[in-house]
KOLNU-320238 format. One line per field, with one value per atom (N, C-alpha, C, CB): residue number from 1; x, y, z; atom name; residue in three letters. Coordinates in pm, whole numbers, plus 50000, padded with zeros to 5 digits. Glycine has a CB too. Layout:
BEGIN
lopa: [NUM, ...]
x: [X, ...]
y: [Y, ...]
z: [Z, ...]
pase: [CA, ...]
lumke: [ala, ...]
***
This chain:
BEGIN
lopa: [1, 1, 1, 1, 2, 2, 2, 2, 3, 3, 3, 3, 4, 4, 4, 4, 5, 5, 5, 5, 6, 6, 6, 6, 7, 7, 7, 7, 8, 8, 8, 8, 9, 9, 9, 9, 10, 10, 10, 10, 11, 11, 11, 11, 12, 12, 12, 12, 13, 13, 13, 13, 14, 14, 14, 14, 15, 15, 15, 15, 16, 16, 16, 16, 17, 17, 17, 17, 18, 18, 18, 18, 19, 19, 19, 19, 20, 20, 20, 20, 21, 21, 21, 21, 22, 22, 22, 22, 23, 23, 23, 23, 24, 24, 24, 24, 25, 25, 25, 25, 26, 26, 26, 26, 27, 27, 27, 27, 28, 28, 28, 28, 29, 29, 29, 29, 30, 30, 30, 30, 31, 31, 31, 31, 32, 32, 32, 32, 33, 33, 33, 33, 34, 34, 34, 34, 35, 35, 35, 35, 36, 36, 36, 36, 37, 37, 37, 37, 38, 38, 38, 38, 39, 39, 39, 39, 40, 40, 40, 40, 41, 41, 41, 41, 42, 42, 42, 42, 43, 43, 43, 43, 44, 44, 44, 44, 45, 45, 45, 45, 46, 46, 46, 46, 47, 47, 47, 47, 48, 48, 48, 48, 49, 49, 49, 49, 50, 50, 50, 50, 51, 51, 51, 51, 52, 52, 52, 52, 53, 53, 53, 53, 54, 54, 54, 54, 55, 55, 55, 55, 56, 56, 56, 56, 57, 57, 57, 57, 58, 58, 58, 58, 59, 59, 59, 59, 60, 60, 60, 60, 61, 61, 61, 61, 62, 62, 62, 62, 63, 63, 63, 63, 64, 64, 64, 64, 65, 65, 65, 65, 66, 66, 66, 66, 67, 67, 67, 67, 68, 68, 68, 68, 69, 69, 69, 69, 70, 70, 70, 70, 71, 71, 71, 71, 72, 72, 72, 72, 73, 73, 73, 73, 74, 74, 74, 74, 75, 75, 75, 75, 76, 76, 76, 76, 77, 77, 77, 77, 78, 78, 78, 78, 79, 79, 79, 79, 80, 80, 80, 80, 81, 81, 81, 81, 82, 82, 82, 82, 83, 83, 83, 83, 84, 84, 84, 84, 85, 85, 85, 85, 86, 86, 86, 86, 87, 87, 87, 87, 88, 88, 88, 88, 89, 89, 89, 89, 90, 90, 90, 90, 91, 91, 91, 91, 92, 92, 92, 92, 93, 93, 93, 93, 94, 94, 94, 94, 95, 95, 95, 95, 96, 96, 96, 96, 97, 97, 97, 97, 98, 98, 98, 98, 99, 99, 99, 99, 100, 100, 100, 100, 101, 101, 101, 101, 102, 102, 102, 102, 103, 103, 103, 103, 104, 104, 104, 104, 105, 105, 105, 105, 106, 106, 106, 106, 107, 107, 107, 107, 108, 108, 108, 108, 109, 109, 109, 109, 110, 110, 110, 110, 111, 111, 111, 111, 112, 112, 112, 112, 113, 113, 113, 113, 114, 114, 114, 114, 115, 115, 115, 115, 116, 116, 116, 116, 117, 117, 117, 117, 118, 118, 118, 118, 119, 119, 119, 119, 120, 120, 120, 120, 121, 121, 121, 121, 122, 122, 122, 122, 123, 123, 123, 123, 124, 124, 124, 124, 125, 125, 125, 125, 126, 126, 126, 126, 127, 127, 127, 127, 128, 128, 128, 128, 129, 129, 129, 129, 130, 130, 130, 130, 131, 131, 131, 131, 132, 132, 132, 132, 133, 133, 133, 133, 134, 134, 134, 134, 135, 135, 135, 135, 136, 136, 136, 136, 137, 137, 137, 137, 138, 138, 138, 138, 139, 139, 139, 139, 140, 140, 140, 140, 141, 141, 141, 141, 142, 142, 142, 142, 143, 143, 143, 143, 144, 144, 144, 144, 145, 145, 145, 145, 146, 146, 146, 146]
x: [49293, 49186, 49146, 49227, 49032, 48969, 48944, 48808, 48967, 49030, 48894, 49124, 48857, 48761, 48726, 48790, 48600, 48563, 48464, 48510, 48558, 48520, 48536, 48446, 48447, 48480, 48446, 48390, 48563, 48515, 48346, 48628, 48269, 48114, 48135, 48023, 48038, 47967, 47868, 47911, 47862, 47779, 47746, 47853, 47617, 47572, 47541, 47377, 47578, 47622, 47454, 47798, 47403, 47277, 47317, 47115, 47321, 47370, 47227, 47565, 47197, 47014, 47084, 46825, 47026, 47111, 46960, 47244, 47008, 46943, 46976, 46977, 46834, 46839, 46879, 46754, 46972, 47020, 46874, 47194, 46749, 46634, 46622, 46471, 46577, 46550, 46455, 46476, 46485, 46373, 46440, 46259, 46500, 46521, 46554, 46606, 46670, 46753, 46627, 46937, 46561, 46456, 46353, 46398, 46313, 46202, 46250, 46167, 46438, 46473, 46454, 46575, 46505, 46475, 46371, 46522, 46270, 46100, 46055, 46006, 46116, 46030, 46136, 46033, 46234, 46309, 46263, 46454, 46206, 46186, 46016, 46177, 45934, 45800, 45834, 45765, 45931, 45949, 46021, 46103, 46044, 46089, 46224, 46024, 46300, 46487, 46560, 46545, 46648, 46743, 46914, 46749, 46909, 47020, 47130, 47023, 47240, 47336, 47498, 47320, 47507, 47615, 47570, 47799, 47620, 47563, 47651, 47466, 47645, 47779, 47732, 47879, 47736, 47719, 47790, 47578, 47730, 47893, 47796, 48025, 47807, 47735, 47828, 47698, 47762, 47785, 47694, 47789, 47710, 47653, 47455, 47720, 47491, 47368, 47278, 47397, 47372, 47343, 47379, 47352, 47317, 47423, 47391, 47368, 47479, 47519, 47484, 47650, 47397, 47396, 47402, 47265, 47503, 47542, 47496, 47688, 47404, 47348, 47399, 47234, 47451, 47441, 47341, 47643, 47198, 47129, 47090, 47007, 46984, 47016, 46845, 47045, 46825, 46754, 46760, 46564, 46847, 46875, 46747, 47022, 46681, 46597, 46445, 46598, 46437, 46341, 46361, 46345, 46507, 46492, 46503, 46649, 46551, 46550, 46419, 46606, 46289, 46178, 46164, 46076, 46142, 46069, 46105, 46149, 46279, 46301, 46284, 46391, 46252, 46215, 46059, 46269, 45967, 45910, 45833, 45933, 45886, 45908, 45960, 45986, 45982, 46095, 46196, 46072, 46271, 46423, 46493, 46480, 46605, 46675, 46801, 46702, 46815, 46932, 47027, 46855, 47136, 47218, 47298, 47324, 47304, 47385, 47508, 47359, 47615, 47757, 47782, 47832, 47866, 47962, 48074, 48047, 48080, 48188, 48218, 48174, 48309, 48414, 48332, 48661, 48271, 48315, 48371, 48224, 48485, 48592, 48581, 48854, 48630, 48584, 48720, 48506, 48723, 48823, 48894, 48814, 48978, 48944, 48922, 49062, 48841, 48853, 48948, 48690, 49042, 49192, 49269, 49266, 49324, 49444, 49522, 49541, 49548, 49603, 49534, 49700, 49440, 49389, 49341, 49302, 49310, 49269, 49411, 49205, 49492, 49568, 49701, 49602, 49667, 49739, 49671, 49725, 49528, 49430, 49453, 49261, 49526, 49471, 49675, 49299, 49744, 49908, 49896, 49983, 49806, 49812, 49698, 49748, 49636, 49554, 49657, 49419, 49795, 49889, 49940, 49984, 50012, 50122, 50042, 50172, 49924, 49871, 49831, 49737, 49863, 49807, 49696, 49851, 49597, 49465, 49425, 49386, 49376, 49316, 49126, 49322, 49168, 49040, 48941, 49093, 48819, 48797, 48704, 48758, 48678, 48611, 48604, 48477, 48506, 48549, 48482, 48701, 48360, 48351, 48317, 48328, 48319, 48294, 48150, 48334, 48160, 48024, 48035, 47881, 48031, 48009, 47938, 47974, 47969, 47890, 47788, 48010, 47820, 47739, 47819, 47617, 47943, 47999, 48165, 48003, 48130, 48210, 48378, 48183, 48461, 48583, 48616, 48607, 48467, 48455, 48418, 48391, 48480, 48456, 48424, 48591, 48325, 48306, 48375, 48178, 48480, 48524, 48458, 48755, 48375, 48349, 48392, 48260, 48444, 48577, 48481, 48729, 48494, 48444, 48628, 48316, 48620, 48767, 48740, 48829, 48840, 48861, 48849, 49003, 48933, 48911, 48911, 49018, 48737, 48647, 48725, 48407, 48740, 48764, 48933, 48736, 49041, 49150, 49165, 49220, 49075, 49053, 49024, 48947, 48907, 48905, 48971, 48849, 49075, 49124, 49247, 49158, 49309, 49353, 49335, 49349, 49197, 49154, 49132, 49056, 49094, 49069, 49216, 48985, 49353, 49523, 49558, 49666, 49479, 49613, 49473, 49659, 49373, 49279, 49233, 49356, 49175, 49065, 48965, 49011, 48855, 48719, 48622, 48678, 48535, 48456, 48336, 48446, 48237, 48082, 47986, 48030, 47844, 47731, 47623, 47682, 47617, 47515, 47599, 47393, 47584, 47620, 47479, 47807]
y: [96772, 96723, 96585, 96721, 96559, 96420, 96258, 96466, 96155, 96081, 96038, 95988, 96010, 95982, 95854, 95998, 95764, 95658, 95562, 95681, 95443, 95400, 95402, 95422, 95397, 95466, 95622, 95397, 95743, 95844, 95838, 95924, 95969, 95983, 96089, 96052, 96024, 96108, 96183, 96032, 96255, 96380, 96465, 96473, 96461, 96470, 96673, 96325, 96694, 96837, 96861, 96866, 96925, 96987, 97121, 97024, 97114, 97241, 97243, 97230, 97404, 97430, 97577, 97502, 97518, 97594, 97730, 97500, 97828, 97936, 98053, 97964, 98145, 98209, 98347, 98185, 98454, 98583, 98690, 98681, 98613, 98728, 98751, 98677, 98923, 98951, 98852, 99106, 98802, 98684, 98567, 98646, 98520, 98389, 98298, 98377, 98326, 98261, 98296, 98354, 98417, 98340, 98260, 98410, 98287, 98117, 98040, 98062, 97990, 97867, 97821, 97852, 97961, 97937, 97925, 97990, 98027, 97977, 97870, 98032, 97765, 97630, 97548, 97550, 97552, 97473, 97484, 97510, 97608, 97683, 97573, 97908, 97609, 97531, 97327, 97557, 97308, 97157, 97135, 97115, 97242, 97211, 97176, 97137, 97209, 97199, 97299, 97157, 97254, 97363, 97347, 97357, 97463, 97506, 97486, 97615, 97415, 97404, 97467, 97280, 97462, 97573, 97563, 97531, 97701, 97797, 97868, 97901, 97838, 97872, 97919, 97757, 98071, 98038, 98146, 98019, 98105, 98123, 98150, 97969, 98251, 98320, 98327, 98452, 98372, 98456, 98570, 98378, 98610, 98720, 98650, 98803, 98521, 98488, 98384, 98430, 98298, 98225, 98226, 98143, 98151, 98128, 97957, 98239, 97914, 97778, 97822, 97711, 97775, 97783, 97646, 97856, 97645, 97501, 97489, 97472, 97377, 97353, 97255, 97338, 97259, 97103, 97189, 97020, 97054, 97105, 96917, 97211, 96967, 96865, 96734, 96945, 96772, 96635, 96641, 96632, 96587, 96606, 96560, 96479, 96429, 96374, 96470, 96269, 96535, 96584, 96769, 96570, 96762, 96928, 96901, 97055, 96761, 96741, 96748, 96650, 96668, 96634, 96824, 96523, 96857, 97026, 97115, 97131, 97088, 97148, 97108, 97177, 96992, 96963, 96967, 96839, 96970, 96995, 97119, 96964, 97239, 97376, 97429, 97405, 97322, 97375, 97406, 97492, 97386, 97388, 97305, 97385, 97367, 97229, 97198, 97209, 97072, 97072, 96943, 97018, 96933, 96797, 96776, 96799, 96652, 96591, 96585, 96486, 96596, 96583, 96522, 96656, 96458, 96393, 96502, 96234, 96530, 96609, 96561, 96729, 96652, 96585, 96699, 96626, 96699, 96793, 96787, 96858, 96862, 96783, 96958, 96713, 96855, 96948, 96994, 96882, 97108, 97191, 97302, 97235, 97311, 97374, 97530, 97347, 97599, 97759, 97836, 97861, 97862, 97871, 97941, 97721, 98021, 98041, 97948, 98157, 97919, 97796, 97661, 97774, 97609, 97532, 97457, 97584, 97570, 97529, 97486, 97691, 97590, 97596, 97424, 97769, 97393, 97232, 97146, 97148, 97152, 97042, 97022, 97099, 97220, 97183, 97213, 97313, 97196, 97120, 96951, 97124, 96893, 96753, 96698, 96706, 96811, 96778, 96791, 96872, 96860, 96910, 96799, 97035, 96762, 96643, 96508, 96633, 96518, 96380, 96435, 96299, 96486, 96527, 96532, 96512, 96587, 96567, 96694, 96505, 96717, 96831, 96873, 96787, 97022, 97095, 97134, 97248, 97135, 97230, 97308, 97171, 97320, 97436, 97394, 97479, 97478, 97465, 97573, 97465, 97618, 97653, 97634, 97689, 97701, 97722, 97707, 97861, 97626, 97686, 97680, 97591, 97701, 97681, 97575, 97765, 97512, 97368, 97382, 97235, 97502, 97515, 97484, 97434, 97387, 97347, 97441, 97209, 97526, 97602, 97585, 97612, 97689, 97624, 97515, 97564, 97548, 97474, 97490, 97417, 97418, 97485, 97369, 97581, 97394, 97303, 97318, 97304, 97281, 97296, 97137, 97302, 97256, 97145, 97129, 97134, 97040, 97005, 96943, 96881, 96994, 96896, 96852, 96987, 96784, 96719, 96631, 96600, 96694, 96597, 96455, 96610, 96418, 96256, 96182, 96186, 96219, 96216, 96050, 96189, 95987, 95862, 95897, 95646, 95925, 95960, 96069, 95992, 96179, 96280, 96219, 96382, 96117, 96066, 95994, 96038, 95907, 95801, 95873, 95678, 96013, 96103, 96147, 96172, 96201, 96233, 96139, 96281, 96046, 95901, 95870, 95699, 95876, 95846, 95929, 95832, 96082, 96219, 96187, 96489, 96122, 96144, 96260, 96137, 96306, 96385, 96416, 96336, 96458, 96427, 96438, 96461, 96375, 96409, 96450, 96323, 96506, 96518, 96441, 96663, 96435, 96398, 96474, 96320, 96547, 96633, 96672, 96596, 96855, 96956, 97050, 97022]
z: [39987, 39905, 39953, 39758, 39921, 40007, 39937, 40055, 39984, 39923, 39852, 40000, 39720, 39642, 39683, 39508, 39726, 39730, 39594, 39847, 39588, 39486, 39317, 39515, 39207, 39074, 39092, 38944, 39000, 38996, 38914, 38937, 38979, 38975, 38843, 39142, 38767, 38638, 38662, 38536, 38605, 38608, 38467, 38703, 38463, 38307, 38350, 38248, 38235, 38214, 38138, 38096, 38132, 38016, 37951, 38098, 37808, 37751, 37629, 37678, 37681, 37610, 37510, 37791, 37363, 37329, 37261, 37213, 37240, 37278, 37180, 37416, 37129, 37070, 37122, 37019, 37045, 37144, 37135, 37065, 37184, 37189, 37345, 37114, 37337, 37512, 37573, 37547, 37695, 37741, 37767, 37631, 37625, 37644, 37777, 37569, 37832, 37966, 38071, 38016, 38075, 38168, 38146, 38229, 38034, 37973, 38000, 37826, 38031, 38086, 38206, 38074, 38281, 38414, 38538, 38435, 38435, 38461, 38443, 38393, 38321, 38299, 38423, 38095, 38464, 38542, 38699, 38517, 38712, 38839, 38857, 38814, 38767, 38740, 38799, 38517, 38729, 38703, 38907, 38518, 38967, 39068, 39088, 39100, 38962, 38947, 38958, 38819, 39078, 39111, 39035, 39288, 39037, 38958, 38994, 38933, 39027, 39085, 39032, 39100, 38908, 38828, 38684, 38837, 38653, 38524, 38457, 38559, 38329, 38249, 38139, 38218, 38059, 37957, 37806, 37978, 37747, 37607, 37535, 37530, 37428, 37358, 37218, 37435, 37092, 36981, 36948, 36877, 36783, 36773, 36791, 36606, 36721, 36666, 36759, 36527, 36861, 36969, 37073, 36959, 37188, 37322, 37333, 37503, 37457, 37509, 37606, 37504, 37699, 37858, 37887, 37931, 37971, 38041, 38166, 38054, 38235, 38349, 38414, 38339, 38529, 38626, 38741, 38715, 38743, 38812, 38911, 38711, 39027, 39103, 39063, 39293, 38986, 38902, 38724, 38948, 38706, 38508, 38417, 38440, 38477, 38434, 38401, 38524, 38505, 38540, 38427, 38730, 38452, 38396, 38227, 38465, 38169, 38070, 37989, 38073, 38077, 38039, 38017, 38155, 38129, 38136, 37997, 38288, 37974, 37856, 37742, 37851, 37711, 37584, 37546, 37560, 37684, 37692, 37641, 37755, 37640, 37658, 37549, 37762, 37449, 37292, 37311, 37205, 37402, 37385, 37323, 37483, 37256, 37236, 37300, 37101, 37349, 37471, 37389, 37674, 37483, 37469, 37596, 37339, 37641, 37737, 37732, 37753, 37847, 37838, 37894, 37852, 37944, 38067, 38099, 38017, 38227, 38284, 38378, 38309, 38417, 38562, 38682, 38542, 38769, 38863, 39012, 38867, 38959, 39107, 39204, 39035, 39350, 39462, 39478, 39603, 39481, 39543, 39686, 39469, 39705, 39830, 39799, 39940, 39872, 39788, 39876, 39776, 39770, 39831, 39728, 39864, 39737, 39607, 39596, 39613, 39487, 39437, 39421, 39509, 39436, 39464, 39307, 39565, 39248, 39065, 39023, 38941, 39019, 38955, 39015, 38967, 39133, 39134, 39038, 39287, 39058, 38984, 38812, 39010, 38763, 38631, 38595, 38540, 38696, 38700, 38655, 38892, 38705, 38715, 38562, 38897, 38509, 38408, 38281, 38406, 38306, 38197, 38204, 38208, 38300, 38331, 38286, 38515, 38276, 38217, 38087, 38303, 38028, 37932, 37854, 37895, 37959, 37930, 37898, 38033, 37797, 37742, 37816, 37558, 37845, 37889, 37745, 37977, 37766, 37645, 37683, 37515, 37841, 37901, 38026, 37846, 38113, 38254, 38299, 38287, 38419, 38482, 38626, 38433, 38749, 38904, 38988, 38927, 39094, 39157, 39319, 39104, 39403, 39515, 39580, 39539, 39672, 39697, 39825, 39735, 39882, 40018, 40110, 40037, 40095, 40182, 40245, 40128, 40362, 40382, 40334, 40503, 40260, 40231, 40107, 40347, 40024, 39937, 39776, 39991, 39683, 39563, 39433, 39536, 39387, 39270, 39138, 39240, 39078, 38902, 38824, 38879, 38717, 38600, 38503, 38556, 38442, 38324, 38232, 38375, 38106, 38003, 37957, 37853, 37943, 37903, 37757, 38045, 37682, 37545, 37562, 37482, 37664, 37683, 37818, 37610, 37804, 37958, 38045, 37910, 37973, 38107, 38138, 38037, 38037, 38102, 38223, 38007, 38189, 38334, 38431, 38339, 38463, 38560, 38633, 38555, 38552, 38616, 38692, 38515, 38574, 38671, 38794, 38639, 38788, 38897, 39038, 38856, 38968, 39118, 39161, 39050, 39003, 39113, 39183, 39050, 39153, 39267, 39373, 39189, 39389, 39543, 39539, 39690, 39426, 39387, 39470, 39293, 39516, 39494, 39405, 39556, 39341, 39256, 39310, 39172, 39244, 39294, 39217, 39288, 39275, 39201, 39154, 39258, 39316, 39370, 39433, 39431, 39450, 39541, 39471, 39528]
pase: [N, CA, C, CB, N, CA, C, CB, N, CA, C, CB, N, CA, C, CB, N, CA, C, CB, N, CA, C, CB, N, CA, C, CB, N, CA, C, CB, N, CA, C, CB, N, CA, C, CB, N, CA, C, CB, N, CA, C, CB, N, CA, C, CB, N, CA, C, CB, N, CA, C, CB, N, CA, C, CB, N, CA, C, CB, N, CA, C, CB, N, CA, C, CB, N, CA, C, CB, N, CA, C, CB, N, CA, C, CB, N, CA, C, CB, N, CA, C, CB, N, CA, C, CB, N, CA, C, CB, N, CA, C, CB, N, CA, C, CB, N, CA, C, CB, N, CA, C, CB, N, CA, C, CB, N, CA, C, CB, N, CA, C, CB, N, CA, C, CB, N, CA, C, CB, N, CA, C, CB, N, CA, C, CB, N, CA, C, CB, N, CA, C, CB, N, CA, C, CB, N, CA, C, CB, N, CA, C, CB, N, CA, C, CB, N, CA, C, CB, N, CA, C, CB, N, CA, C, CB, N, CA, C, CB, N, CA, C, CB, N, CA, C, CB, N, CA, C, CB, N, CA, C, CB, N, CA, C, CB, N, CA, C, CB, N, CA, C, CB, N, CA, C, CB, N, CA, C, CB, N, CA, C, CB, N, CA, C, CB, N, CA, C, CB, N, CA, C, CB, N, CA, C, CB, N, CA, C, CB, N, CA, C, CB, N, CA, C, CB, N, CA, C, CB, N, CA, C, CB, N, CA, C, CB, N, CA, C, CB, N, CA, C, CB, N, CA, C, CB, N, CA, C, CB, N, CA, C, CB, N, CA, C, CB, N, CA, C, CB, N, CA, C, CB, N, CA, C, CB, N, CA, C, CB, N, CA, C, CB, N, CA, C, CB, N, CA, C, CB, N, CA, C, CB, N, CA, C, CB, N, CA, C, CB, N, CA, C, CB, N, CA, C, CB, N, CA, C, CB, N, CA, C, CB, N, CA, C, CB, N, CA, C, CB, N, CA, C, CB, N, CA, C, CB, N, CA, C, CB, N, CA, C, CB, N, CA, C, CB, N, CA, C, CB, N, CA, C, CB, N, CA, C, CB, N, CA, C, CB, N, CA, C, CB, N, CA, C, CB, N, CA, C, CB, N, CA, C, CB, N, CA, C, CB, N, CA, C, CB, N, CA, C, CB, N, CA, C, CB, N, CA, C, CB, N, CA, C, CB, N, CA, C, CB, N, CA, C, CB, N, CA, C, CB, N, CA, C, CB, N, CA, C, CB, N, CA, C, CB, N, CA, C, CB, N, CA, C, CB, N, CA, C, CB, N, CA, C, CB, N, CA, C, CB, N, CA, C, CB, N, CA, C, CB, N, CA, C, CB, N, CA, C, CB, N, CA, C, CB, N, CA, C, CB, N, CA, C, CB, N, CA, C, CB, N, CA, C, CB, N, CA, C, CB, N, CA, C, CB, N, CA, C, CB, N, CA, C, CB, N, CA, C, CB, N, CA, C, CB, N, CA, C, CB, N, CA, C, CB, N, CA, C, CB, N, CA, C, CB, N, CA, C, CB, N, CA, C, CB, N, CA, C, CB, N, CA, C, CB, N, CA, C, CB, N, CA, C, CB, N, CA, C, CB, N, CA, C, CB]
lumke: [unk, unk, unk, unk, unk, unk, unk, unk, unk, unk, unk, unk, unk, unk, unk, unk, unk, unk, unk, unk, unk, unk, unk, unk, unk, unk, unk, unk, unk, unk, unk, unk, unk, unk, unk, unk, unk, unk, unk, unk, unk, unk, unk, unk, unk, unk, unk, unk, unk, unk, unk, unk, unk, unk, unk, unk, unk, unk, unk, unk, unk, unk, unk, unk, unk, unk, unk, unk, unk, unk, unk, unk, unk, unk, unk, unk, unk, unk, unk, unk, unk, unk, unk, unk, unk, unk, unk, unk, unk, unk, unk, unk, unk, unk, unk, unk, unk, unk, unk, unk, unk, unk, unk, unk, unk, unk, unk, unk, unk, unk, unk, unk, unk, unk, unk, unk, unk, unk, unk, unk, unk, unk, unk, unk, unk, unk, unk, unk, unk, unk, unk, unk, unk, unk, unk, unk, unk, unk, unk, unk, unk, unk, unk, unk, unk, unk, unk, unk, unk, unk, unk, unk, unk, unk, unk, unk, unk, unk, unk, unk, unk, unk, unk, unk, unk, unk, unk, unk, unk, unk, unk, unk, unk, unk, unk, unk, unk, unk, unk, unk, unk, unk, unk, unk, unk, unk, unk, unk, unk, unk, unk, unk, unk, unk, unk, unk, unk, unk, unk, unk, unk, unk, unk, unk, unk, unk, unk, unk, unk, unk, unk, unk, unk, unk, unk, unk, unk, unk, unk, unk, unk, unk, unk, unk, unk, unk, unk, unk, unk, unk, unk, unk, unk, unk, unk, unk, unk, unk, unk, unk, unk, unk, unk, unk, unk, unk, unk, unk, unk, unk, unk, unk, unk, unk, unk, unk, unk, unk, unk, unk, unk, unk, unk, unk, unk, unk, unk, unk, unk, unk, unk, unk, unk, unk, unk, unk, unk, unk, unk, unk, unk, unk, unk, unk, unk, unk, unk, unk, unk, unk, unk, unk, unk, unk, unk, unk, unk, unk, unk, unk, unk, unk, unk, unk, unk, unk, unk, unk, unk, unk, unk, unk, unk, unk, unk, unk, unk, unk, unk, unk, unk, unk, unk, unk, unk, unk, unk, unk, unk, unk, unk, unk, unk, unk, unk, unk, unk, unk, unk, unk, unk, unk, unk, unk, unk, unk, unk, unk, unk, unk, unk, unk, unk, unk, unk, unk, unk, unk, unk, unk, unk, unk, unk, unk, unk, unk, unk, unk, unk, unk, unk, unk, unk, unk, unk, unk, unk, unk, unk, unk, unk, unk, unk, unk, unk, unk, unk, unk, unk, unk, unk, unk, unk, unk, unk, unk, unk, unk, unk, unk, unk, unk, unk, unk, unk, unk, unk, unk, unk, unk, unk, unk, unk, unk, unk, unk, unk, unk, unk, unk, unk, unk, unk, unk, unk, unk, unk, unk, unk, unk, unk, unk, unk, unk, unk, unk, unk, unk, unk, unk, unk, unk, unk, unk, unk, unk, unk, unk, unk, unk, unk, unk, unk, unk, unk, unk, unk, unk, unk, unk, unk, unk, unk, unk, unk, unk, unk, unk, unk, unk, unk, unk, unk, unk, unk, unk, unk, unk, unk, unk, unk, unk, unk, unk, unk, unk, unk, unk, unk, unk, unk, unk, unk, unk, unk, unk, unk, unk, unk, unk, unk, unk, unk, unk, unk, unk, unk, unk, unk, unk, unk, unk, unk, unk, unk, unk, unk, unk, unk, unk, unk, unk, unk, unk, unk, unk, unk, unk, unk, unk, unk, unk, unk, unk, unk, unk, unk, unk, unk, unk, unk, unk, unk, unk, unk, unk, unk, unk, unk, unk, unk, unk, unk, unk, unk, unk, unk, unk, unk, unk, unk, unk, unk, unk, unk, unk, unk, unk, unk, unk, unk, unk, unk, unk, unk, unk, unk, unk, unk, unk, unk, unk, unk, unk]
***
C-alpha cells in the first residue's frame, strides 16, 4: 500500500434520497449525465417505501447544483476513500486495522479506480477524523478523485 502524502484527503460522499417509483435512479442519472458529472462509485440501499443512492462523483459542486436543481433531495457526507490493492485479502487487512483502532464502520462500498491492480473502498465511519488518522499511521492511501 502507498505511502499517503501529507493530511489524509476528504471526500464528500452525495446521498439523493429517492422515491421507490419506476424511473426514478434514471432521472438521477440523466440530470447528472446533462450537468456533465461523472459517476465515479454508486451505492445504493433501499426499503419498502424509499432508497439512498450514494454518489462519489468527479465534480460534487456541480452535481449538487444539478440535483437540487432537478427536486431532489440530497445530503453531504464526509468519507474515507482508501486505495486498495485488488487482491484477496486486501479489504480484509484494512478493515483488521479499523477493529484494532476501534473505529466503527457504518457502511462501505467498492469502485474501481481505472488504475490497473487497483481498488477504491468508501467508509463512512462513526468517527470520521479517528479513521483517518488511522489511516495516515498504517500508510494508507487515500483518494480525492479517481
Amino acid at each position: 500500500m502507498g505511502i499517503m502524502e501529507g493530511v489524509a484527503m476528504q471526500l464528500k460522499q452525495i446521498s439523493v434520497f429517492l422515491e421507490n417509483n419506476a424511473g426514478r435512479l434514471g432521472e438521477v442519472t440523466a440530470v447528472l449525465a446533462k450537468a456533465q458529472v461523472n459517476i465515479r462509485a454508486i451505492s445504493i440501499a433501499d426499503t419498502a417505501d424509499f432508497g439512498i443512492l450514494r454518489l462519489i462523483v468527479d465534480n460534487t459542486p456541480a452535481a449538487i447544483e444539478a440535483l437540487r436543481s432537478g427536486g431532489f433531495t440530497i445530503r453531504e457526507t464526509d468519507v474515507a476513500a482508501v486505495e486498495i490493492q485488488d487482491s484477496p485479502g486486501s479489504l480484509a487487512k484494512v478493515m483488521e486495522l479499523f477493529q484494532q483502532a476501534k473505529v466503527n464502520i457504518e457502511y462501505l462500498y467498492a469502485s474501481l479506480t481505472g488504475k490497473a491492480g487497483k481498488a477504491v473502498v468508501i467508509f463512512k465511519l462513526e468517527d470520521h477524523e479517528k479513521g483517518l488518522r488511522m489511516v495516515k499511521e498504517h500508510g494508507l492511501s487515500t483518494v480525492e478523485l479517481f
